[in-house]
C-alpha positions in Angstrom: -1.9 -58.7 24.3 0.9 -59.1 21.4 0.3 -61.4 17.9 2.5 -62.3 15.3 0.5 -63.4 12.0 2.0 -63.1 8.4 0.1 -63.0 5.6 2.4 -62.8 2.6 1.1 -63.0 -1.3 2.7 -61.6 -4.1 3.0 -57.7 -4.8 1.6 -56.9 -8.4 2.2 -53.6 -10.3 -1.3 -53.0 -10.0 -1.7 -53.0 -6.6 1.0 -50.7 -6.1 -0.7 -48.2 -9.0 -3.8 -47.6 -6.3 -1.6 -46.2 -3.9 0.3 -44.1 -5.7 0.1 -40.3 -5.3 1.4 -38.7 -8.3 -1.4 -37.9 -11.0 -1.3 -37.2 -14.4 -0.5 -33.7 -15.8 -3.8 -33.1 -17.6 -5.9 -33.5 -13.9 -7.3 -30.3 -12.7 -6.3 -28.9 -9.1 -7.3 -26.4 -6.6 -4.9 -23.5 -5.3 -4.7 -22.8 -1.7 -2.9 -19.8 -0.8 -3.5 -19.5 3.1 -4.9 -21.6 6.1 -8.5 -20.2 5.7 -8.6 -20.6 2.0 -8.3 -24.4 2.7 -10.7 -24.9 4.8 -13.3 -22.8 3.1 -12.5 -25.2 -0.2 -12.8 -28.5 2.3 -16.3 -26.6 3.9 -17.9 -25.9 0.7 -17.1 -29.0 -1.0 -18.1 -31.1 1.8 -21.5 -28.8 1.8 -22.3 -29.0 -2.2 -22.0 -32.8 -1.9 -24.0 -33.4 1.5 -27.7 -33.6 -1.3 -26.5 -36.8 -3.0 -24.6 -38.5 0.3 -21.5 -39.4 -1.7 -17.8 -38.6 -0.6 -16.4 -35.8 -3.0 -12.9 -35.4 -4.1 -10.9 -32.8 -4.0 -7.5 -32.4 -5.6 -5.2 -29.8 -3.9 -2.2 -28.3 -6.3 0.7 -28.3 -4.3 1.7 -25.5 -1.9 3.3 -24.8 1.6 1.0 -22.1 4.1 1.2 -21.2 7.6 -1.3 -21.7 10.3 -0.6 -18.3 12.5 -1.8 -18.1 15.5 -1.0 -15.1 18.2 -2.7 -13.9 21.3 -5.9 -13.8 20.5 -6.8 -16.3 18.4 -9.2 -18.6 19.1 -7.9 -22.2 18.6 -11.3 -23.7 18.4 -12.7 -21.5 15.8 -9.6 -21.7 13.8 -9.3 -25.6 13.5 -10.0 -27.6 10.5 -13.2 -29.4 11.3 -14.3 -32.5 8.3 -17.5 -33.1 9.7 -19.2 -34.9 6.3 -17.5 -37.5 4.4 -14.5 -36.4 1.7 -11.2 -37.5 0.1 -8.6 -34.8 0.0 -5.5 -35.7 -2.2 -2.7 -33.7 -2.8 -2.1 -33.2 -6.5 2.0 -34.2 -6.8 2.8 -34.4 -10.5 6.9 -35.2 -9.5 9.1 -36.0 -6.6 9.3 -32.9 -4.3 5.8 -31.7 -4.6 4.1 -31.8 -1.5 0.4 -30.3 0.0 2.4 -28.7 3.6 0.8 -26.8 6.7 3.4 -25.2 9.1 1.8 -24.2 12.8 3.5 -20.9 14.2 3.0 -18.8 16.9 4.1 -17.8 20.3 4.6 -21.2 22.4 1.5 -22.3 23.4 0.6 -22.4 27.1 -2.8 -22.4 29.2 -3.7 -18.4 28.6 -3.0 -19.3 24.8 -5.7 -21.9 24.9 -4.0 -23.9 22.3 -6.3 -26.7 20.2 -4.8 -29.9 17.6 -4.7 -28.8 13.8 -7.7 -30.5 12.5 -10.6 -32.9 14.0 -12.7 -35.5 12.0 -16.4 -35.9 13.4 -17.7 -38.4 10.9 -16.9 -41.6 8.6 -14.8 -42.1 5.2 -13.0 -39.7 5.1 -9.4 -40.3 2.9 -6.4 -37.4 3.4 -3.3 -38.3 1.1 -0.6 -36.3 0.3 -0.4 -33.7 2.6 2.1 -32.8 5.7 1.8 -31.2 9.1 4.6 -29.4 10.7 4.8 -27.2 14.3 2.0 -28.2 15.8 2.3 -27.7 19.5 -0.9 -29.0 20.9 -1.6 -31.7 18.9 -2.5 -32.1 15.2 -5.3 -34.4 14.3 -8.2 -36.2 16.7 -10.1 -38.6 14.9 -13.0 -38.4 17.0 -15.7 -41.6 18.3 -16.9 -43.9 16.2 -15.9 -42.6 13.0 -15.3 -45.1 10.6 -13.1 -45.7 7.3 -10.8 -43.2 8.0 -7.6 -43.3 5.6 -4.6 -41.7 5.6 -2.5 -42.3 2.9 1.3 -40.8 2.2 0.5 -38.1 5.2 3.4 -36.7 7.1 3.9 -35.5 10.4 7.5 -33.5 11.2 8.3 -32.1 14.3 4.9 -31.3 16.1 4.3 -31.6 19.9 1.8 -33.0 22.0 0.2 -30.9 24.9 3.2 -29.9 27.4 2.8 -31.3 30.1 -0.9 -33.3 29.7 -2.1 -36.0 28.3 -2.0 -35.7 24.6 -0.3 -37.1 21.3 -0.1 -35.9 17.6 -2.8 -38.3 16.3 -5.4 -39.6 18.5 -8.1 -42.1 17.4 -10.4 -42.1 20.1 -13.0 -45.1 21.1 -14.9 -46.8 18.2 -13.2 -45.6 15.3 -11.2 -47.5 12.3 -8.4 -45.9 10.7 -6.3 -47.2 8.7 -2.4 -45.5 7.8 -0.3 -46.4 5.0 3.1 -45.4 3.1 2.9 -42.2 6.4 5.9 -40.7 8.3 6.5 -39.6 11.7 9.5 -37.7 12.1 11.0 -36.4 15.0 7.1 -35.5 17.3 7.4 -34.5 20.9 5.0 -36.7 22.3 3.7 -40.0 21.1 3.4 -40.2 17.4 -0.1 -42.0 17.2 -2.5 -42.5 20.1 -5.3 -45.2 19.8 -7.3 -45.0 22.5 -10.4 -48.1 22.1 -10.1 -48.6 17.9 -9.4 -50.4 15.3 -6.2 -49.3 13.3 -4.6 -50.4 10.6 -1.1 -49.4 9.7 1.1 -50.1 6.7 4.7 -49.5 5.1 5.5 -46.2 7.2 8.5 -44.7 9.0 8.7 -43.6 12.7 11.9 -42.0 13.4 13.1 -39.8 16.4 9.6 -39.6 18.2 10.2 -38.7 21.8 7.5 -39.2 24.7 8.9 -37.6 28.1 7.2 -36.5 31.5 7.4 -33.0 29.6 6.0 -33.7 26.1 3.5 -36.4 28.1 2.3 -39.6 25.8 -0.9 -40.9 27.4 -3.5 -40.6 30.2 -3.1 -43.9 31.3 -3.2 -44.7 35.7 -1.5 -41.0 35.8 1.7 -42.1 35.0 2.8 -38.4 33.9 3.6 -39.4 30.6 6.9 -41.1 29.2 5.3 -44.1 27.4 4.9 -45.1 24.0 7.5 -42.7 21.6 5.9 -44.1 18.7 2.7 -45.5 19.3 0.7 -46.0 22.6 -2.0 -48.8 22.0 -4.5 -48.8 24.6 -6.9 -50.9 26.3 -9.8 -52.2 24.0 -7.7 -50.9 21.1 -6.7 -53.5 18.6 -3.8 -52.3 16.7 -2.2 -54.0 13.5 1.1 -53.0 12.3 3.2 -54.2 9.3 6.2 -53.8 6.7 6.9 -50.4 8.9 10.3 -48.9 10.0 11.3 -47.4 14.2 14.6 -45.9 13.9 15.6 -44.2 16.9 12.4 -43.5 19.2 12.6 -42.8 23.0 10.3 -42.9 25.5 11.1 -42.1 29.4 9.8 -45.2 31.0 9.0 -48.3 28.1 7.8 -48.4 25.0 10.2 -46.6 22.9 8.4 -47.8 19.7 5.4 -49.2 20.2 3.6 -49.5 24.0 0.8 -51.8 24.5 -1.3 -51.2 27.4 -3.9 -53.8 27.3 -4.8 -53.4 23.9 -4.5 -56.3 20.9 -1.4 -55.4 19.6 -0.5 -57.8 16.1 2.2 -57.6 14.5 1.2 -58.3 10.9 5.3 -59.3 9.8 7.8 -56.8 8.0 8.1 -54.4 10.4 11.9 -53.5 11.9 13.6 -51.5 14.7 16.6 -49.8 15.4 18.1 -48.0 18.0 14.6 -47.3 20.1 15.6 -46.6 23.5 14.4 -45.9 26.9 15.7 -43.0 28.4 17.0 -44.0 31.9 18.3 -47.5 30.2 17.2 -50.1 27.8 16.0 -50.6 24.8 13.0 -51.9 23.1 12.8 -52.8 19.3 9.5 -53.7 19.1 6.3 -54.1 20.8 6.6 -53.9 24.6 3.4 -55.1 26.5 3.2 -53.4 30.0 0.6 -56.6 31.3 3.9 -58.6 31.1 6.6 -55.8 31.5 8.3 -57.7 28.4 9.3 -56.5 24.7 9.0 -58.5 22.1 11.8 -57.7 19.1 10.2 -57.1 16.1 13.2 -59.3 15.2 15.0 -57.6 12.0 17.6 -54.7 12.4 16.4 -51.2 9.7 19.0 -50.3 7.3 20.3 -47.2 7.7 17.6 -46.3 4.8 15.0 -45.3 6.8 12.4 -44.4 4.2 8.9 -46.9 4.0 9.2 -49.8 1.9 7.4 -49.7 -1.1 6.4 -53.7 -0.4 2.8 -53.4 0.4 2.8 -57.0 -0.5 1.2 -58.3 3.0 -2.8 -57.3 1.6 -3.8 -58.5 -1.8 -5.4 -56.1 -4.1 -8.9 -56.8 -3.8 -8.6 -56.3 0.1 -7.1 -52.8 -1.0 -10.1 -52.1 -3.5 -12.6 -53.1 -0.5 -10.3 -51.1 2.2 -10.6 -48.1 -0.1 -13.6 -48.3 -1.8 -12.2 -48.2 -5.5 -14.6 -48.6 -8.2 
């Protein structure tokens, strides 16, 4: 089922300050200097603050490490598991700075046992700043019924679902809320963003060049084989709502080059553009395209050949952004 609903009020500098990532000089960070190094920071944070039940902060200086994996790692021992509530931000005191984790390895097939980057097992929980890259099995599973998840000013560049299965780079699966905002998704193999029976929210982000193919499959949905949903794949008893966001250029082998809904509630919230998102045996699809009634629905304005997300977050009001987010 597809919505249109606009809600536009004005955009106020405040509103915009909340979001923002860069921090002041004088704020204290936390070096990471490998893959294990940050997850020990994220495991004994999350640990010291577990007595007083409160969601601690962590701010991460900037840096760029390597998740390594060879033949005999083991995937599941090696993933980043948030399994208590936490905020991890990604100190950026100027343009360029970013928080970046690059997956590399031998290509991953079914000796390898390869596993997704990270996995969230619990509610509120805020990553901002920071950007995955090479991930062939996946990168993040939000898992059931966790709640309050944010991802703010996140980025996802050329990562992979699993070859040849069902899989995407983010999956929310049944019962959770997540919401996504000022986030790019560049150039995935596989769908972008699975939400397989949540609630998701996303806001002012880019998806450009995000294939799903019968190779790099999308979805488990009737055993199609994949090919569905480039960008996102909205699934039954999923209610999805999308706005001021930007798909340049997404494919997908069967329908749904930018956003395939499959039962779920897809809305779109107003703002959002497409351009160029095409099927790859013929057609196109610039919008939503609902597989109940095998029919797209434009999300009616061409992208500029800017492709970056607007900065217009003007479709909430800021005291639904300081209830979203929990600002004090």
């Amino acid at each position: 089922m597809i919505n249109r609903s606009w809600r536009r009020v004005s955009c106020t500098g405040t509103l915009l300050s909340i979001l923002i990532t860069y921090v002041s000089a004088n704020t204290t960070c936390t070096t990471v200097d490998s893959w294990d190094a940050l997850k020990d920071i994220i495991a004994d944070t999350a640990a010291a603050s577990l007595s007083d039940n409160t969601a601690p902060l962590i701010l991460l200086c900037p840096f760029d490490i390597q998740k390594i994996h060879g033949a005999r790692t083991n995937h599941r021992n090696d993933m980043l598991i948030i399994d208590s509530p936490i905020q991890v931000h990604c100190y950026k005191s100027q343009p360029g700075d970013m928080c970046k984790i690059t997956s590399v390895g031998p290509k991953c097939n079914r000796r390898l046992k390869c596993q997704h980057v990270m996995e969230i097992r619990t509610s509120d929980v805020t990553l901002q700043g920071l950007t995955f890259s090479g991930a062939q099995a996946g990168s993040l599973v939000i898992n059931s019924k966790s709640k309050g998840i944010r991802l703010i000013d996140v980025e996802y560049d050329t990562n992979a679902s699993p070859n040849e299965k069902e899989g995407s780079i983010i999956e929310a699966e049944y019962g959770t809320s997540t919401t996504i905002i000022d986030s790019r998704f560049i150039n995935n193999d596989g769908t972008a963003i699975e939400n397989s029976g949540g609630t998701m929210t996303i806001i002012s982000s880019t998806f450009v060049g995000n294939e799903a193919t019968p190779t790099w499959s999308s979805n488990d949905v009737e055993n199609k084989g994949g090919g569905v949903g480039g960008a996102i794949m909205n699934n039954s008893g999923s209610t999805l709502f999308i706005s001021e966001s930007r798909f340049v250029q997404n494919g997908a082998e069967q329908s749904g080059p930018a956003i395939q809904s499959h039962g779920g509630r897809t809305i779109d919230a107003g703002g959002n553009c497409g351009r160029e998102n095409h099927v790859l045996n013929g057609g196109a699809c610039d919008g939503i395209f609902d597989q109940q009634t095998s029919s797209c629905m434009s999300f009616g304005t061409l992208c500029s050949d800017d492709v970056r997300a607007s900065d217009d977050l003007s479709l909430l009001m800021l005291e639904d952004l300081k209830d979203l987010f929990q600002f004090r």
